[in-house]
N, CA and C atoms as an extended XYZ file, in Angstrom:
435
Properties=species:S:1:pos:R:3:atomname:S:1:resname:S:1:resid:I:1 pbc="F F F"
N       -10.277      -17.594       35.983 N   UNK     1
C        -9.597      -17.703       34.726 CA  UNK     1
C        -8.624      -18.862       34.832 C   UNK     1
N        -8.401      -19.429       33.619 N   UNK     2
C        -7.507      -20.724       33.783 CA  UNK     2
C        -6.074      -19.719       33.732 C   UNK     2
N        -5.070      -21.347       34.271 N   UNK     3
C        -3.797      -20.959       34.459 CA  UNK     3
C        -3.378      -20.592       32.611 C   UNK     3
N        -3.580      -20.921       31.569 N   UNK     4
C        -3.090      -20.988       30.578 CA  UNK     4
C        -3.794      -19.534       29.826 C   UNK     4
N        -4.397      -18.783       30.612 N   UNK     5
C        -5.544      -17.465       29.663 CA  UNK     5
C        -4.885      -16.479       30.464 C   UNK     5
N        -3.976      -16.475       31.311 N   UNK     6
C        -3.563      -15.283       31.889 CA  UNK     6
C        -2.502      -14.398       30.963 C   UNK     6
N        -3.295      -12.874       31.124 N   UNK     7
C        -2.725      -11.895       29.825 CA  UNK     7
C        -1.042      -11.874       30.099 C   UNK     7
N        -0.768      -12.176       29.090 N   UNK     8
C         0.494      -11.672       28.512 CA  UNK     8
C         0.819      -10.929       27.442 C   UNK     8
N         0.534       -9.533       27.582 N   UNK     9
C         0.453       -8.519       26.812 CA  UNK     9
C         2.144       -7.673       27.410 C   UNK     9
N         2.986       -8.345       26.167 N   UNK    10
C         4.593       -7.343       26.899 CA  UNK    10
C         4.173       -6.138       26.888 C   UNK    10
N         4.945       -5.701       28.088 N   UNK    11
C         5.350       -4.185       28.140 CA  UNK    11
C         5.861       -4.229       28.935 C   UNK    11
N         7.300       -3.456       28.632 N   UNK    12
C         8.721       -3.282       29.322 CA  UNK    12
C         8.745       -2.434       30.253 C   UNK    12
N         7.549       -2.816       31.240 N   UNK    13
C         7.804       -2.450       33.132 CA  UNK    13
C         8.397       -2.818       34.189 C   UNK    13
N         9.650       -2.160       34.691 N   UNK    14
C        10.482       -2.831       35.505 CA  UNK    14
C        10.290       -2.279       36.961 C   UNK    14
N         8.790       -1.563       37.158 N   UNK    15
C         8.320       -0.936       38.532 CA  UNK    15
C         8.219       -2.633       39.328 C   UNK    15
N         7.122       -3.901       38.906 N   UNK    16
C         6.579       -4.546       40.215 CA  UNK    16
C         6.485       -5.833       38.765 C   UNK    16
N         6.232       -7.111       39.565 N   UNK    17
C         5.516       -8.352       38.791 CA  UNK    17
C         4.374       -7.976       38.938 C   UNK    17
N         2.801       -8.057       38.410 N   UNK    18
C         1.671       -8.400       38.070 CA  UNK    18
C         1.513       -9.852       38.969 C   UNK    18
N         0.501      -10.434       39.420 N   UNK    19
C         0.374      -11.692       39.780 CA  UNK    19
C        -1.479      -11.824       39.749 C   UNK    19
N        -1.858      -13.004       38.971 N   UNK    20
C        -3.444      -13.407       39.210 CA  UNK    20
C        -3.762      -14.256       39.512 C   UNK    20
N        -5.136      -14.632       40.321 N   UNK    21
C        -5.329      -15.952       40.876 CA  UNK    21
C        -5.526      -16.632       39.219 C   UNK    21
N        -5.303      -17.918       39.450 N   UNK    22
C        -5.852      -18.741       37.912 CA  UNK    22
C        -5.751      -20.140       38.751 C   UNK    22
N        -7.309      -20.772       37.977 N   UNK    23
C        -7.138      -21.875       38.122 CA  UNK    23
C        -6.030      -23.113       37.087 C   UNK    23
N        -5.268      -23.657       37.939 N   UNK    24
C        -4.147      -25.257       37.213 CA  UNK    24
C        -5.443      -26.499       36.975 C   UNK    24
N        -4.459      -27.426       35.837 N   UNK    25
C        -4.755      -28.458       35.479 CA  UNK    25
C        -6.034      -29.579       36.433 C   UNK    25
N        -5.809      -29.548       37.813 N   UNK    26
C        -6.245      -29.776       38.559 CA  UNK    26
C        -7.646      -29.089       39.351 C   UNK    26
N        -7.827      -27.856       39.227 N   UNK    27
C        -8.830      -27.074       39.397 CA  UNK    27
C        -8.515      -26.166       41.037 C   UNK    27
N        -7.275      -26.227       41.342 N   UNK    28
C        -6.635      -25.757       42.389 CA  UNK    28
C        -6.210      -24.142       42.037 C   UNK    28
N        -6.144      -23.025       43.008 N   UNK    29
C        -5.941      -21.562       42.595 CA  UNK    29
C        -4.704      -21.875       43.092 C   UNK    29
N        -4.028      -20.856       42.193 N   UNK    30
C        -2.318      -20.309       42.087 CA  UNK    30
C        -2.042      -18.969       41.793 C   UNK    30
N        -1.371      -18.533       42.201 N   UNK    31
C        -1.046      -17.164       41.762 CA  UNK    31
C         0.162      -17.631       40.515 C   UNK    31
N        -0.207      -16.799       39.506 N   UNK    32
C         0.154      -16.283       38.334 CA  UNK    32
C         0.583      -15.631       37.847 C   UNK    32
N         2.161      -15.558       37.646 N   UNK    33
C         2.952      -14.275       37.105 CA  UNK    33
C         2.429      -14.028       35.820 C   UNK    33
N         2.065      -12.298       35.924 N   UNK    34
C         1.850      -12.205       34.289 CA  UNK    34
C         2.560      -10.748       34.006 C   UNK    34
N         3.141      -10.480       32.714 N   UNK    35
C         3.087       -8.992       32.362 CA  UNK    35
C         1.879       -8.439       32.456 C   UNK    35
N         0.985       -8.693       32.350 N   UNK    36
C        -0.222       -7.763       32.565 CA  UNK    36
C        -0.969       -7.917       30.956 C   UNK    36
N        -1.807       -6.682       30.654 N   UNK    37
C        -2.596       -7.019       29.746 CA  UNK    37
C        -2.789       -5.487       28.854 C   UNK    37
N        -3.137       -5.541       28.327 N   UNK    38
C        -3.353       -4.162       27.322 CA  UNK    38
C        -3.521       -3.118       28.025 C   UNK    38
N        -5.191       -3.191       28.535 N   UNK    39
C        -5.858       -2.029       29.216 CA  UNK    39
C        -4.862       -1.597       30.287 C   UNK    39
N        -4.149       -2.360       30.992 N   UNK    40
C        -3.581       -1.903       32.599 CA  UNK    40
C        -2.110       -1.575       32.227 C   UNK    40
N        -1.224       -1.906       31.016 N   UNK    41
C        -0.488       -1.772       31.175 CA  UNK    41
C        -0.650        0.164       30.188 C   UNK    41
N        -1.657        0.323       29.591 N   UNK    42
C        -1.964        1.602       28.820 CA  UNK    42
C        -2.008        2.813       30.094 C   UNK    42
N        -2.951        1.969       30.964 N   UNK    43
C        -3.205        3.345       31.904 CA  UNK    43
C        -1.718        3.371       32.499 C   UNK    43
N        -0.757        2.413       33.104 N   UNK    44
C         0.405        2.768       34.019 CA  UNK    44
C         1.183        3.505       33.097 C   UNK    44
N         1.089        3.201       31.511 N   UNK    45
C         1.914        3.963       30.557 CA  UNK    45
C         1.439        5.842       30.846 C   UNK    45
N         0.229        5.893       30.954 N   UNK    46
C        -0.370        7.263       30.782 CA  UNK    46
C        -0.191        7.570       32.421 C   UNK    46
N        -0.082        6.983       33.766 N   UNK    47
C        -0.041        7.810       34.798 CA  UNK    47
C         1.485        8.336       34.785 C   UNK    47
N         2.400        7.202       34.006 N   UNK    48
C         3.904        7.486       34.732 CA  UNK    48
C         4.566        8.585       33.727 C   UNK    48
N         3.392        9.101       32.400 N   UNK    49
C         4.065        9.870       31.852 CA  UNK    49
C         3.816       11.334       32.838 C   UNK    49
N         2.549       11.623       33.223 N   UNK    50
C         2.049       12.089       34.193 CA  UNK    50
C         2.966       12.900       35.120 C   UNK    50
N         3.847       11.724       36.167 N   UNK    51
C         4.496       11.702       36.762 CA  UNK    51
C         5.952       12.351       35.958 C   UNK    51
N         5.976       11.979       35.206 N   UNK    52
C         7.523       12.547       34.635 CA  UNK    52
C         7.462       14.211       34.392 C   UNK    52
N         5.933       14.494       33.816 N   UNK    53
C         5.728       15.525       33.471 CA  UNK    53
C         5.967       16.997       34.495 C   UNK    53
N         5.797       15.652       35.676 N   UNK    54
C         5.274       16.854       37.045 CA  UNK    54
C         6.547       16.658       37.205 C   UNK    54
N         7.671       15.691       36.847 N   UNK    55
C         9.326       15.812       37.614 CA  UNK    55
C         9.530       17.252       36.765 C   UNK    55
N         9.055       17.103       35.963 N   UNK    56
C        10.336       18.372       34.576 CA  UNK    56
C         9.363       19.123       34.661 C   UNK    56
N         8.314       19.615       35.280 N   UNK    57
C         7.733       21.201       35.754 CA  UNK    57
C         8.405       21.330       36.918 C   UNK    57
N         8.811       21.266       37.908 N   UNK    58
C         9.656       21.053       39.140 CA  UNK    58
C        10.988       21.219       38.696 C   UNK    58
N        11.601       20.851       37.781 N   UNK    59
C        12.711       20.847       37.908 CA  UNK    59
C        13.061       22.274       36.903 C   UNK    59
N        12.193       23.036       36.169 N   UNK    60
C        12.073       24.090       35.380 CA  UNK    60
C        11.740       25.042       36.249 C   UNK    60
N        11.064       24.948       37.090 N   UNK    61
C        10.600       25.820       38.023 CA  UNK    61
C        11.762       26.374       39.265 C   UNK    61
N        12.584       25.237       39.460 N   UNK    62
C        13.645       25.605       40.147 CA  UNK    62
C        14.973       25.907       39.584 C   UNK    62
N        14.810       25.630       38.437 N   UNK    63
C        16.142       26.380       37.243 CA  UNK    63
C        15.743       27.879       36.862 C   UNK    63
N        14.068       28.114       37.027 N   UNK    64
C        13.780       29.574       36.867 CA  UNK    64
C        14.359       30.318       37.828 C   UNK    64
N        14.271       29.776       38.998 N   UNK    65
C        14.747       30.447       40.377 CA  UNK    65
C        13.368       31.255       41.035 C   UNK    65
N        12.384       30.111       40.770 N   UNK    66
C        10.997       30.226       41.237 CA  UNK    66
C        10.966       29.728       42.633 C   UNK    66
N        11.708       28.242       42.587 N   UNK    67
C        11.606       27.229       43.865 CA  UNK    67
C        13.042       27.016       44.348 C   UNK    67
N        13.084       26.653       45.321 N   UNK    68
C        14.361       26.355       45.824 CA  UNK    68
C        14.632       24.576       45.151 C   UNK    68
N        15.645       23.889       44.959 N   UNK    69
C        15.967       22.770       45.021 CA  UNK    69
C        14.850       21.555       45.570 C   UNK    69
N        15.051       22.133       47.249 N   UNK    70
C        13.922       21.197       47.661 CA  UNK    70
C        12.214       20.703       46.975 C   UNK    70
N        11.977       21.916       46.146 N   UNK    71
C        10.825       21.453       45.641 CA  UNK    71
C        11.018       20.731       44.578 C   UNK    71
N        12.062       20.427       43.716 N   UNK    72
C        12.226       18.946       42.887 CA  UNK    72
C        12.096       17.886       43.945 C   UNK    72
N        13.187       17.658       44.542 N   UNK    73
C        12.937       16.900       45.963 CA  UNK    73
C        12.065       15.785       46.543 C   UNK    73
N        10.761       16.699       46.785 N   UNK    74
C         9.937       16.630       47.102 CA  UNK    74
C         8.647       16.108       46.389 C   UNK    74
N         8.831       16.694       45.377 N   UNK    75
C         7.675       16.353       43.839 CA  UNK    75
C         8.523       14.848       43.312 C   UNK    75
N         9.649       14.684       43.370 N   UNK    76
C         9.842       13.152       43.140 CA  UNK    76
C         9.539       12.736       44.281 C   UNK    76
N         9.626       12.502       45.314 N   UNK    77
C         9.197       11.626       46.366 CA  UNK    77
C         7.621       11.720       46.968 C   UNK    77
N         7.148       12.263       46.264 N   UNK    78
C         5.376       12.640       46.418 CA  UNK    78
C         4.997       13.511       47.702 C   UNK    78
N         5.861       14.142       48.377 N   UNK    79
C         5.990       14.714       49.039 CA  UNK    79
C         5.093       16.155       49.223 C   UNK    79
N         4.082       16.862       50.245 N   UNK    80
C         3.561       17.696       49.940 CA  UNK    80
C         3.956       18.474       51.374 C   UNK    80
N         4.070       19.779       51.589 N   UNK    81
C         4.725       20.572       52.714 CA  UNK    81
C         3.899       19.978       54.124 C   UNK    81
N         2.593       19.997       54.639 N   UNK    82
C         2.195       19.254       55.969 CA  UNK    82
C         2.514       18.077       55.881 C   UNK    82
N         3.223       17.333       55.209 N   UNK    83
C         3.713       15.730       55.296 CA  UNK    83
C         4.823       15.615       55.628 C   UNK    83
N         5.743       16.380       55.035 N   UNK    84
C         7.170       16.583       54.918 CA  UNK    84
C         7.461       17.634       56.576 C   UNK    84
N         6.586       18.490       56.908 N   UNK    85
C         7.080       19.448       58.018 CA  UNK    85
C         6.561       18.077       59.163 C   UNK    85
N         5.721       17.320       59.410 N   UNK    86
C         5.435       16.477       60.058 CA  UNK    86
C         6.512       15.325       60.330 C   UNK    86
N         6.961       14.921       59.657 N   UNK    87
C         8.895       13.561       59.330 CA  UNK    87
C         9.553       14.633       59.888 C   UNK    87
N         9.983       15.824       59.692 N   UNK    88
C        11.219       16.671       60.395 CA  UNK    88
C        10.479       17.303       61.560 C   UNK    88
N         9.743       17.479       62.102 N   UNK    89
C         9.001       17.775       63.507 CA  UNK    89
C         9.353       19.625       62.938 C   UNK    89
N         8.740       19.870       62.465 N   UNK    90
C         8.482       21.141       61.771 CA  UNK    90
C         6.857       21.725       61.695 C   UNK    90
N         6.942       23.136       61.846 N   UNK    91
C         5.373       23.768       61.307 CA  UNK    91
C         5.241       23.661       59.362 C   UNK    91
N         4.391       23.142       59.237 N   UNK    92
C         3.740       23.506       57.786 CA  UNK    92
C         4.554       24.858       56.983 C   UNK    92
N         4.288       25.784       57.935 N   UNK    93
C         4.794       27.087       57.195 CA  UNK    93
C         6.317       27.175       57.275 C   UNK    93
N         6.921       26.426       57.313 N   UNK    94
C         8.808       26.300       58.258 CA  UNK    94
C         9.078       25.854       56.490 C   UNK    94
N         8.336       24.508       56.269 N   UNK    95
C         8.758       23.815       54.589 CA  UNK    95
C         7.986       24.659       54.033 C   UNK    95
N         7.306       25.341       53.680 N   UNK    96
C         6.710       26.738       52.205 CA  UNK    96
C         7.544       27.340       52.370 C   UNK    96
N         8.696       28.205       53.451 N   UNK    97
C         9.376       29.064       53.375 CA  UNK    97
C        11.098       28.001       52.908 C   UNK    97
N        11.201       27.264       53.384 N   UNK    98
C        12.580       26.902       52.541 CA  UNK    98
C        12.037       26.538       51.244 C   UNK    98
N        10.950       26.125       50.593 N   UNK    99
C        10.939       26.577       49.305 CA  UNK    99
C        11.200       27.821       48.600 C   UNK    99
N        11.467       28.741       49.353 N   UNK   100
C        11.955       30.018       48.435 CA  UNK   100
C        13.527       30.041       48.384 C   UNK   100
N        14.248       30.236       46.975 N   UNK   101
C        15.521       30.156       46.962 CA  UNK   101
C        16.322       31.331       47.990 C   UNK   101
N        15.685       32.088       48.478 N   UNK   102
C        16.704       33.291       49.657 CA  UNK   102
C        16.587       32.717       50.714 C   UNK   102
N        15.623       32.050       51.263 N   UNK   103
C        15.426       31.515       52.532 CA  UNK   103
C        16.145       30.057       52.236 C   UNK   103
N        16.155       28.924       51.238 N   UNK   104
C        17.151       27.984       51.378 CA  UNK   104
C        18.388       28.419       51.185 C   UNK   104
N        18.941       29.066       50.282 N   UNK   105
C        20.438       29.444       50.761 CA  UNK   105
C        21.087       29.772       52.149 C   UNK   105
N        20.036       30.185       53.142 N   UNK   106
C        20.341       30.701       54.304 CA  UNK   106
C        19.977       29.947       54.966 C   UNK   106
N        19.923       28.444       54.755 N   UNK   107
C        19.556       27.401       56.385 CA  UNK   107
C        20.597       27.307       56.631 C   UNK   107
N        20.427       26.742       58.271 N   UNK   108
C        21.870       26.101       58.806 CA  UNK   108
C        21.743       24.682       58.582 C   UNK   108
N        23.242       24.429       58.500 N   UNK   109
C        23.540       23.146       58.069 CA  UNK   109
C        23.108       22.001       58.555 C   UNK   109
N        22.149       22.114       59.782 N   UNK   110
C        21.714       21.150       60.744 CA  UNK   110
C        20.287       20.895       59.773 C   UNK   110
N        20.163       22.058       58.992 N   UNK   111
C        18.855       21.519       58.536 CA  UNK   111
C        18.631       20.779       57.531 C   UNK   111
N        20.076       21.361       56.706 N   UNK   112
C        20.324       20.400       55.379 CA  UNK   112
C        20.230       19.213       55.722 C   UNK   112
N        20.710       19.165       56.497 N   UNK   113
C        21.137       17.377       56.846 CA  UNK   113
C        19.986       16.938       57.531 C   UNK   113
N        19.416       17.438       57.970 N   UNK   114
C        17.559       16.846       58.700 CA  UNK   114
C        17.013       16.486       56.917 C   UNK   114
N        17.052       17.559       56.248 N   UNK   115
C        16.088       17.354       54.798 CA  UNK   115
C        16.890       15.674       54.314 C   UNK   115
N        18.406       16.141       54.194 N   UNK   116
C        18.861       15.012       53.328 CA  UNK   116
C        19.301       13.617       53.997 C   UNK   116
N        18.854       13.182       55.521 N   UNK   117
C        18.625       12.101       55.978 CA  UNK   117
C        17.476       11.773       55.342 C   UNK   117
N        16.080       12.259       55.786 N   UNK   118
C        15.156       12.255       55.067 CA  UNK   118
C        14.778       10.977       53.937 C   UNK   118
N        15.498       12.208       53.291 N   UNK   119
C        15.442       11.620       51.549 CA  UNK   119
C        16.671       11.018       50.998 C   UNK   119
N        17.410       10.370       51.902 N   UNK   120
C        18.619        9.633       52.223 CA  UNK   120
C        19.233       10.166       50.881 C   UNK   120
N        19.958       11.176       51.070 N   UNK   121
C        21.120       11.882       49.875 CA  UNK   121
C        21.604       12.312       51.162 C   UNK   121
N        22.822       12.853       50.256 N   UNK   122
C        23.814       13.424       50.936 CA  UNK   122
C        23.319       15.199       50.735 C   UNK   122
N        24.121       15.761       51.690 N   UNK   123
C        23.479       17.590       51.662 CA  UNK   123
C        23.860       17.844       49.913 C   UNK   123
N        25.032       17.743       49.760 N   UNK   124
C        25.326       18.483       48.234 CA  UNK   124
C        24.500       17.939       47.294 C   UNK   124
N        24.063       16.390       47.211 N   UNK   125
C        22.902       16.535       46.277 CA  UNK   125
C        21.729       16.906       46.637 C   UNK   125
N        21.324       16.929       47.671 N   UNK   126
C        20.046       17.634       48.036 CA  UNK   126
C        20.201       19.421       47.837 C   UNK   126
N        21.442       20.306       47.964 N   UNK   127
C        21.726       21.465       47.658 CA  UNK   127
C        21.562       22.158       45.747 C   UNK   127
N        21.144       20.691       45.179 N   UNK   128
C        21.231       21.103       43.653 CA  UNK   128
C        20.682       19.874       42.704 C   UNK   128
N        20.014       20.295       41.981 N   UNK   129
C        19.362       19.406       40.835 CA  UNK   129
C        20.031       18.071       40.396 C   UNK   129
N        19.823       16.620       39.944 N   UNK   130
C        20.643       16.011       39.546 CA  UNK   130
C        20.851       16.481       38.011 C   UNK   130
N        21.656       16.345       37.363 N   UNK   131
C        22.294       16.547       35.862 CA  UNK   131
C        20.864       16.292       35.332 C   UNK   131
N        21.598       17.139       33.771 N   UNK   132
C        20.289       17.891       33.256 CA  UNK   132
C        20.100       16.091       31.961 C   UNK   132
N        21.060       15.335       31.889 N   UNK   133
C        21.125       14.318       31.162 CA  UNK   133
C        20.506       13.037       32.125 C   UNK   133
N        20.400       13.346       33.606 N   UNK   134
C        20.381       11.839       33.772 CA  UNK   134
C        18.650       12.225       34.283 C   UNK   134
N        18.694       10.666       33.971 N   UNK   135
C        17.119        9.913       33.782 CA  UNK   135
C        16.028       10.404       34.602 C   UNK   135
N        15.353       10.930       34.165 N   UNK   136
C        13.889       11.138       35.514 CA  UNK   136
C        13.599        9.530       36.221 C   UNK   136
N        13.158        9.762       37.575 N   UNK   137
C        12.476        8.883       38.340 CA  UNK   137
C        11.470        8.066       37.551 C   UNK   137
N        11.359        6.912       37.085 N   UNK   138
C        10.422        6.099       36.249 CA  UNK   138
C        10.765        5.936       34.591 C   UNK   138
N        12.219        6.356       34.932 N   UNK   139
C        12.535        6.568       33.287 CA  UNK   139
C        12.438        4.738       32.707 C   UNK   139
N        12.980        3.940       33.404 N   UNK   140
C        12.957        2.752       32.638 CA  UNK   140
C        11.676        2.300       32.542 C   UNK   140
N        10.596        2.698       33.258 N   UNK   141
C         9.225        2.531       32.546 CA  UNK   141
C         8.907        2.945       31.577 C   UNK   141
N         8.627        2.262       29.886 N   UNK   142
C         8.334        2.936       29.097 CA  UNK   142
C         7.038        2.638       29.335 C   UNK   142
N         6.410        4.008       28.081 N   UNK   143
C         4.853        4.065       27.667 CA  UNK   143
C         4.647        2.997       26.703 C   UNK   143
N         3.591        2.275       27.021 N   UNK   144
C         3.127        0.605       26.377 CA  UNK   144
C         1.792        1.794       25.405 C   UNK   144
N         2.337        2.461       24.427 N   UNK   145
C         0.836        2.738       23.849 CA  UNK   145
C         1.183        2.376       22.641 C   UNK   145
């Protein structure tokens, strides 16, 4: 594709630049900043709503007093229990059980602070939801539909 046909279709994504090879004036390849183009910027609109959807089931689920804290946590950072017990040198079944709110109220503090190095917070925000006003993870990505 020439340097002058590369899509510029706005949409107000502040995740990454886009870049394409295109041929210049000369017939030489360059990489090419672009916003992107219809089709690609539709689907990132439709995965990251996706993603938001799964933050605010997670974060309802642990206001029910279904999940402990840690499972918001975790669901923003894509995090799944054999991944997460594997980074803290833990069994699989060690992270399913501090997902239950009786068993996280009752860790010792050595563990808080293993989780919230981790996921570089401090223990007290890792001990509780962020505010019910501030922004989900991907919020300044809007949907380009």
């Amino acid at each position: 594709m020439k340097k002058d046909h590369v899509p510029q279709d706005k949409c107000p994504f502040d995740l990454f630049a886009l870049g394409y090879y295109a041929v210049d004036e000369k017939g030489n390849y360059e990489i090419v900043s672009s916003v992107g183009w219809q089709g690609t910027n539709e689907g990132w609109g439709d995965r990251l709503e996706i993603e938001r959807a799964s933050f605010r089931e997670a974060r309802e689920r642990v206001v029910r007093g279904e999940m402990s804290p840690l499972h918001y946590h975790m669901t923003v950072r894509r995090f799944e229990p054999r991944l997460l017990a594997t980074y803290l040198g833990l069994w699989t079944f060690q992270v399913k059980r501090h997902l239950k709110p009786k068993v996280w109220a009752k860790l010792p503090a050595e563990m808080y602070e293993r989780y919230a190095k981790l996921f570089q917070m401090t223990v007290e925000e890792l001990k509780q939801l962020p505010a019910t006003d501030a922004p989900l993870p991907l919020e300044k990505a809007a949907n380009c539909k």
